[in-house]
N, C-alpha and C positions, 0 to 999 in steps of 0.2 A: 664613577667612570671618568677615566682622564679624557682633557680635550686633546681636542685632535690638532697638531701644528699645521701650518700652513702651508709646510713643506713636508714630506715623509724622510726623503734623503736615503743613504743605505748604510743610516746610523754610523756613521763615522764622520759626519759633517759634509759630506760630498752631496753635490745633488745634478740630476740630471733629467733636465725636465724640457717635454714635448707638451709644445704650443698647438692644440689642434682647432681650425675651425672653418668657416666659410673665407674664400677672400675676402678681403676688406672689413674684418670684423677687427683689426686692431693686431692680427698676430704679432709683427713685427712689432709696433711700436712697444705693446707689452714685454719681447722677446727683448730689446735692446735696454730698457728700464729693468728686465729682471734681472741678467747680465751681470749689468753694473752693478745691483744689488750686492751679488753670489761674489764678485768678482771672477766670474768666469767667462767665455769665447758664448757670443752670438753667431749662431749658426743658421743662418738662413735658408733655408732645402732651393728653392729660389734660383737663389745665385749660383747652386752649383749644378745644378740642373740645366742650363739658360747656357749657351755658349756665345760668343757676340750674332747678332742681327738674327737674335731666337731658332737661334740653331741648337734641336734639344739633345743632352747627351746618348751616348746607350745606357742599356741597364747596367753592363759590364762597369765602366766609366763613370759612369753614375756612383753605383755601389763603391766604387774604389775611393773616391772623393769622402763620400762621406765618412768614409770604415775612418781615414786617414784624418778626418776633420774629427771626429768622436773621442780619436786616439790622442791628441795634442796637449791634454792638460787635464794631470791625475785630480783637480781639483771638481771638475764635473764640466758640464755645458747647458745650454740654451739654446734648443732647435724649435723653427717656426716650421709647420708645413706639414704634411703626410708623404703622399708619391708611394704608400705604402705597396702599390701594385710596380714599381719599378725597383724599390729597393728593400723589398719584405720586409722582415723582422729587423733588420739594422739597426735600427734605431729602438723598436717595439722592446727587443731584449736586452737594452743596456739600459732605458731611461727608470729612475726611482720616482719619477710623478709625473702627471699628463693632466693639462692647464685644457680644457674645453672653453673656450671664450666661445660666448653665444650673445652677442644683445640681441636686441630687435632691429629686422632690417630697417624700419624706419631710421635709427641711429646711425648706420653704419653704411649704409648705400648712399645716402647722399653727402658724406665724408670722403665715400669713396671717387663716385662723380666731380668733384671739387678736384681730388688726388689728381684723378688722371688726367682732368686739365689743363692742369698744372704742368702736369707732363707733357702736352700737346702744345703747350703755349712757349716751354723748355724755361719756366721760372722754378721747377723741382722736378727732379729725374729719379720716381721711385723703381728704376727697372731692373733686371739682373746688368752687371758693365757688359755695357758694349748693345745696348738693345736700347730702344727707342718707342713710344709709344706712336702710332702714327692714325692720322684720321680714320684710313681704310682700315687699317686695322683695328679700332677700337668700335666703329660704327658699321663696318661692312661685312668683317668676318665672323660668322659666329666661332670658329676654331682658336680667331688671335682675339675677342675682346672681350679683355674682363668684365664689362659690364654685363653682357651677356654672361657670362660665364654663373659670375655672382649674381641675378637673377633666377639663373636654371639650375643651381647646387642649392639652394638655403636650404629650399625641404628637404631633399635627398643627403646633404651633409647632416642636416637634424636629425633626420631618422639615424642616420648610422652613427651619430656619435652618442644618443639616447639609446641604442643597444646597447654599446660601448658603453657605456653609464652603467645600465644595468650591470654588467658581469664586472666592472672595476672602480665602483663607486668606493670611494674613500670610507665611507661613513659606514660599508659593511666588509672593511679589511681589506679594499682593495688601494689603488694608489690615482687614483683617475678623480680631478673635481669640476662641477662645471661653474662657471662663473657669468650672470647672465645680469639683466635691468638695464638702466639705462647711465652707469656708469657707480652709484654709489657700492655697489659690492664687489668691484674692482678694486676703488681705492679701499677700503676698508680692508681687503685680502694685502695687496701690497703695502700699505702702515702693518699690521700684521707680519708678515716678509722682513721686513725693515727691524720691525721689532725681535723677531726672533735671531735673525744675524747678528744684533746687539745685544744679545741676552737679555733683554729688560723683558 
């Protein structure tokens, strides 16, 4: 039985691959290291979603962005994010793998808390341009604060991307893998990545 690569791709060396997972589980950072890897466009859902001072697109506007972001470069992409209920299949039917990042919230929520600090403090500004983290918003709204957010999605994003598993796990022909623990079988997946773009 041949092993499985780290990438599926759609055999012609192209690849195009959705980051899915809870916020703050690392999409981005993974998304902009795999990127670089592929040498292809980091695609944030994020950023094109987000208008300045969180002003959110429509569906119409939305879709248009990304159709137009997907479209830029025959050699593949790197999208972080879902919004699968704003912009359907968009991205569902064009991607050739789907990167489930899963650690444990202990890992990743309090990376996340650090992040938004940060942002609060304005020593790092992870937000879509032109938007801002702000007190109220991060500790008074439950609508604007990721913490919240990322607290009340873990189990409900786990269940749905563990269905998701089931019907497109890599391991029984499908193109979906999850990647979980507390950091070593990330990097091992990315050396892997690394390796197979250099043929070695």
């Amino acid at each position: 039985m041949s092993q499985i690569p780290p990438l599926i791709g759609d055999g012609r060396g192209r690849y195009r691959v959705h980051i899915v997972g809870n916020s703050g589980a690392g999409k981005s950072t993974l998304g902009t290291e795999l990127a670089s890897i592929l040498d292809v466009p980091f695609i944030p859902l994020d950023s094109l979603f987000w208008k300045p001072n969180w002003t959110p697109s429509t569906p119409e506007e939305f879709q248009d962005k990304v159709t137009q972001r997907l479209t830029e470069d025959e050699k593949g992409w790197v999208v972080d994010g879902d919004y699968a209920s704003d912009i359907g299949d968009v991205v569902m039917e064009r991607r050739t793998d789907v990167i489930w990042l899963d650690p444990p919230f202990l890992l990743y929520f309090p990376r996340l808390v650090m992040r938004t600090l940060q942002g609060l403090i304005g020593v790092k500004n992870n937000c879509p341009p032109g938007c801002r983290e702000t007190l109220a918003g991060v500790f008074l709204s439950k609508e604007r604060s990721i913490l919240y957010w990322t607290i009340t999605h873990h189990s409900p994003v786990r269940r749905r991307e563990s269905e998701n598993l089931q019907r497109w796990d890599v391991h029984a022909g499908g193109n979906m893998r999850r990647i979980g623990g507390w950091g070593t079988e990330l990097r091992a997946w990315k050396q892997a990545v690394v390796a197979m773009v250099r043929g070695t």
